[in-house]
N, C-alpha and C positions, 0 to 999 in steps of 0.2 A: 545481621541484616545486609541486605546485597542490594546493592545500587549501583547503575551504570548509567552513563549516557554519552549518546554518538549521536554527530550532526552532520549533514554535510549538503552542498546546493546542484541542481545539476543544470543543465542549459535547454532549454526549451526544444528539443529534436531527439527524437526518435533513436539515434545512435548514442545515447547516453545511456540507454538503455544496460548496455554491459559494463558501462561504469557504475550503474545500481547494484546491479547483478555482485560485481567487485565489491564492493563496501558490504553489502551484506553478508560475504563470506569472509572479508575481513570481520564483522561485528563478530561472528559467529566462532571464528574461531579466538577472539578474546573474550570471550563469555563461557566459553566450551558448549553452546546450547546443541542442540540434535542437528544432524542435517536437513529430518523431517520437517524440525519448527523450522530454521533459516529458508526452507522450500515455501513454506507457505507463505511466511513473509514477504518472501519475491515474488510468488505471484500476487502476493493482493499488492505491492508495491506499484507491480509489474503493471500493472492493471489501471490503480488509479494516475500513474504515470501515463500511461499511453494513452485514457482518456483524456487528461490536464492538455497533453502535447497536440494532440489530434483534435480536440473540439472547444478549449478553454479559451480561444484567442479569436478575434478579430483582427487582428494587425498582423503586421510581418515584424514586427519590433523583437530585439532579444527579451527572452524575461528567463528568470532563474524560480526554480519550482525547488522547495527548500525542504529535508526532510532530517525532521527528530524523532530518536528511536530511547525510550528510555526503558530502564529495566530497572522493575520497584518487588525486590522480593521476588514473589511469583505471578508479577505481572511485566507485561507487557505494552509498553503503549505505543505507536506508532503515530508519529504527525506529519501531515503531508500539505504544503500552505502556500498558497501562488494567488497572480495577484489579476488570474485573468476574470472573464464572465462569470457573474453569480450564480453558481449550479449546486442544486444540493439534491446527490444522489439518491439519499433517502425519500425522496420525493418521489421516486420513480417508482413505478407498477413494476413486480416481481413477472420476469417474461414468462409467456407459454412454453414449455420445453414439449418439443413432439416427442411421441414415443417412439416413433420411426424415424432413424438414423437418416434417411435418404430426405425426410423433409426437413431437417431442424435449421432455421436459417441462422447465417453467419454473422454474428458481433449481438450484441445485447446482454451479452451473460456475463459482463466483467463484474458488475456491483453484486449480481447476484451472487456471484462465487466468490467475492471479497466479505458478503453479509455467512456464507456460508462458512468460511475457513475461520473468521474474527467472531469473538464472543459480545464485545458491544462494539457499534458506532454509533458514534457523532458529528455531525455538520454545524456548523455555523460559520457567518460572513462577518469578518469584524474590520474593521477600518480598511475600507474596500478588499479584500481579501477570503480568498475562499479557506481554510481550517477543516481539513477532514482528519478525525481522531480515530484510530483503529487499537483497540484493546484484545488483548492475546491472553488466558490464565493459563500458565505454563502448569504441566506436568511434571512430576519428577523423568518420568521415559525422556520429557524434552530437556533433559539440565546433559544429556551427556554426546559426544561427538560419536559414539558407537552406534548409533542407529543407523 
């Protein structure tokens, strides 16, 4: 039975963004998971991070956006939990994607390609706190760093 778990918190700004980036290559390479999976990871990290940082705040105050990644067998769970405005992405209308490259407008497609790459989410607000839960069923292709 294989079990892991990795935490860590980042600072409310855009430029931590490489410090995600960093820890999830750290996770990856103490797990030995694929590079493919560690890629997906980071963008749907990548994603609901730049949402959180970009739109979750009314204030200019610090806050710290906290993320647990745990690894149950051949699962995956990611938790991503900040303490800004109540938004719960599952809420949101799946956007219109154009078929023409020259019209498809810019930003809207982060949840949708976070709902696309993740097997389940979940949202919920619990003692004022936002709780997105992002669940991954690894593959065997994904258990090894030669992809």
């Amino acid at each position: 039975m294989l079990k892991y778990n990795y935490s860590f918190e980042l600072q409310r700004d855009l430029s931590e963004l490489k410090v995600l980036c960093e820890h999830l290559i750290n996770f990856g390479q103490i797990t030995g998971l694929s590079k493919d999976c560690i890629t997906e990871m980071n963008i749907c990290l990548d994603e609901a991070f730049t949402n959180i940082v970009s739109y979750g705040f009314t204030d200019d105050m610090e806050h710290l956006i906290k993320f647990t990644i745990d690894w149950d067998n051949d699962v995956l769970i990611l938790r991503v939990e900040d303490d800004g405005i109540p938004f719960n992405p599952l809420a949101q209308k799946d956007p219109e994607i154009a078929t023409d490259l020259l019209n498809i407008k810019v930003g809207g497609l982060g949840i949708h390609i976070i709902k696309k790459l993740m097997d389940d989410i979940c949202y919920r607000r619990n003692q004022g706190k936002n709780k997105l839960i992002l669940k991954k069923f690894l593959e065997a292709n994904e258990l090894s760093l030669s992809s």
